[in-house]
N, C-alpha and C positions, 0 to 999 in steps of 0.2 A: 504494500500500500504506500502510495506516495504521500508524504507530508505538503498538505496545500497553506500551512502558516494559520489562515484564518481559521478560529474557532479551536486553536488549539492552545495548550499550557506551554508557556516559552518561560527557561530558566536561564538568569543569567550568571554565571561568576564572573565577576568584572576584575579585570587585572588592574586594584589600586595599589602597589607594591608592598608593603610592609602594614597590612594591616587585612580588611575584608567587608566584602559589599556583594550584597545577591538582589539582581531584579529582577522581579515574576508576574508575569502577566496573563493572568487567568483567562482559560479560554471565553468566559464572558467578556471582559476587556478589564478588570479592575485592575489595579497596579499596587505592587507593595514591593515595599526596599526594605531588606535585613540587612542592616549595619551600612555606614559608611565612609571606610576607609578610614584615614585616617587626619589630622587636620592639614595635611599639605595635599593630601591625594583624594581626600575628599573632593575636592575641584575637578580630580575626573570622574568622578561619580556625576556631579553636573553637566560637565562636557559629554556622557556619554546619553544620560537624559537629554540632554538639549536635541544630540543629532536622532535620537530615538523617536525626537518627538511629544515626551512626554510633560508635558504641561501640567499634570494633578498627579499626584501618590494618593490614594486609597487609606493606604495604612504602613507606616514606616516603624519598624521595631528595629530597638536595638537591645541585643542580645546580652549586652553587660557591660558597664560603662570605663571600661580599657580604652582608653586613647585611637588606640588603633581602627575601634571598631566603632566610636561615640564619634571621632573628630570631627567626618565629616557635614554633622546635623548644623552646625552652626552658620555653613552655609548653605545646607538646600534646606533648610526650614523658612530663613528669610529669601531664597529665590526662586522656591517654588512652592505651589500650594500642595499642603499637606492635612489630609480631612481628619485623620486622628494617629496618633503616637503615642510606644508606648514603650515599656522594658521591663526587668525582671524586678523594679522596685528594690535593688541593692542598696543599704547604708551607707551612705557616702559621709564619709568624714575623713579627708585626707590632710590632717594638719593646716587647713585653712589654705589649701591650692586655690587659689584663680583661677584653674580650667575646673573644678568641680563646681565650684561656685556659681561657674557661669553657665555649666551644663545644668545645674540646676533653677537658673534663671530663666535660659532658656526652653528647655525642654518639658520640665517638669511644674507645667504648669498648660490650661485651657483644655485642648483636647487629650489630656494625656489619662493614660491606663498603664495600670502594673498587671503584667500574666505573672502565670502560677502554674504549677502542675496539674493537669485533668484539665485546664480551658482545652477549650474546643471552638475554633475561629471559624466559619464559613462563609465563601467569597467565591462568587463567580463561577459555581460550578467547582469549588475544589475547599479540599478541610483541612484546616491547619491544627495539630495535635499537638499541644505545649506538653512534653514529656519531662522536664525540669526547670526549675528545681521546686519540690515543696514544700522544703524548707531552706535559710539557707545558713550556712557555716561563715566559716573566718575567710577564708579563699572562695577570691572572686571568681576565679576560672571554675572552679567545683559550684557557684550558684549560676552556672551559664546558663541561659536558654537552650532549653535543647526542644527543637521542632520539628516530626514528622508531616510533610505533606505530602495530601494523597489527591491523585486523580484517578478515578476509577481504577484500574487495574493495576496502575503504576505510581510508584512511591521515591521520595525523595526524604534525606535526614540529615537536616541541619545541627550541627553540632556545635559551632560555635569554639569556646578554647576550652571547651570539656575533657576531663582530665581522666586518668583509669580508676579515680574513685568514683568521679558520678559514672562513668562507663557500667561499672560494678551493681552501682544500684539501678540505673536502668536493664542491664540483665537480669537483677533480682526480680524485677518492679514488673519487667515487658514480655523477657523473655524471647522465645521467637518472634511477637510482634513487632520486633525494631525491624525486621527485613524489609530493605530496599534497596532499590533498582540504582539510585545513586546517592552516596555518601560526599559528605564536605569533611571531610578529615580534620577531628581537633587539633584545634592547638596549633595549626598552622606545619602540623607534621612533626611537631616535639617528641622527643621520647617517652616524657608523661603523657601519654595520648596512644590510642590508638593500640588496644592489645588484640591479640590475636584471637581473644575468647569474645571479644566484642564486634570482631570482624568476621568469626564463626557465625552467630548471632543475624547479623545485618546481610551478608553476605549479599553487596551487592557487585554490583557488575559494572560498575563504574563507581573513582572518586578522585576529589578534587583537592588539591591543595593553594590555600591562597597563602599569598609568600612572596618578597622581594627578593632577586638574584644575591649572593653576598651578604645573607642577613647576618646581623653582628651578634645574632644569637644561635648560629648554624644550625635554623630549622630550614629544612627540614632536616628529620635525623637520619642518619645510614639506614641505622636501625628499623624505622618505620616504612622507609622507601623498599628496604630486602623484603619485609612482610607483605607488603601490597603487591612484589612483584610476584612471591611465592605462593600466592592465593590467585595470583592468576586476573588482579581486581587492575581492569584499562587504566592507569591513572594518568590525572591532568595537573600542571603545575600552572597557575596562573605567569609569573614573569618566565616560564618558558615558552606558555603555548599561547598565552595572550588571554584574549576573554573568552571564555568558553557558553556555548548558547547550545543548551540540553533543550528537543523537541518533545514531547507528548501527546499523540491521539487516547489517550487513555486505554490502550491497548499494549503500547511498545514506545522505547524513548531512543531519540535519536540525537548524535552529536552534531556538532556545526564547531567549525574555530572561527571567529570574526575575530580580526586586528585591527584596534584604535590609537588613532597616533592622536593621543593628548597634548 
């Protein structure tokens, strides 16, 4: 069957380098951005909206309020419209920072909602499952978002910089339900991330790593890249393959690589 675009679920991993940004746009038309990038690269998260076309975000979450993955609301909140926003409601109290400050000036406040474990989002024809956290701990990366979505047949698991303790409890908690067709690799492919009983689990058939070349924290790890290769799982690296754009008829998902020169 050939993908005709329209009236289908289109996933973006956008190459913002050292940080992470996904836009989805439901085969109904609604549009939601998970996380964006970071505060310099954030601006291609806009640059890639702009050439996309898209003029209104739906619903823009961010999965835990890291730098990398908060930066860039600061500027598509005030240049583009966004009907409601939200995140996993973390304590922020970082010794009186100016970027928490002001992410909670900006952000958390008007349209804004905290998810939780067991929401259940529905948009456009497709269901977004907030699988963590339901409670949450001292480590931000362990209270991350972690978000299955599903179009009919086909499944998608945002991970966020989920670590192998929540990994742990989502096998406790899910079990074989975490299975899907394509995985966002925590953590940016760290070696607290991504164990092999959680990739039994998920077993999917594609996954994604967002990452800048030369990160000064050498993710991804050896370690994690040997594993994805020995499970056989396609994987994509955003600063090597660029953005990657996952199709969906709700039957079978298909890859695309577009390259944007920001």
């Amino acid at each position: 069957m050939a993908f005709l675009w329209a009236g289908e679920l289109k996933v973006y991993f956008l190459d913002v380098g050292e940080g992470e940004s996904i836009f989805i746009e439901t085969p109904k038309g609604k549009k939601v951005l998970i996380d964006a990038g970071n505060i310099i690269t954030g601006y291609r998260v806009y640059q890639f909206l702009k050439k996309e076309g898209v003029g209104e975000i739906d619903l823009l979450i961010v999965t835990h309020p890291h730098p990398d993955h908060m930066g860039g609301v600061f500027l598509i909140l005030q240049a583009i419209k966004v009907k409601r926003w939200c995140d996993n409601g973390q304590l922020i109290d970082r010794n009186g920072s100016d970027l928490y400050r002001w992410y909670k000036e900006i952000f958390r406040k008007g349209n804004y909602c905290v998810l939780k474990g067991g929401d259940i989002l529905k948009m456009g024809g497709v269901e977004f499952y907030i699988l963590n956290p339901f409670e949450h701990e001292g480590d931000w990366n362990t209270n991350s978002l972690v978000i299955k979505m599903r179009y009919r047949k086909t499944s998608f698991l945002f991970t966020s910089d989920a670590n192998i303790r929540t990994e742990n409890k989502l096998i406790e908690r899910y079990g074989k339900n975490l299975k899907s067709d394509v995985l966002k690799v925590g953590h940016h492919g760290a070696s607290d991330s991504t164990s092999e009983e959680f990739l039994k689990m998920v077993k999917p058939s594609y996954a994604v790593i967002s990452i800048n070349d030369n990160n000064i924290r050498g993710y991804p790890s050896e370690k994690t890249l040997k594993l994805l290769e020995d499970m056989n799982i396609k994987t994509y690296i955003t600063y090597r393959d660029g953005t990657v754009l996952f199709v969906s008829d709700g039957e079978r998902v298909e890859v695309f690589r577009r390259l944007y020169n920001f």
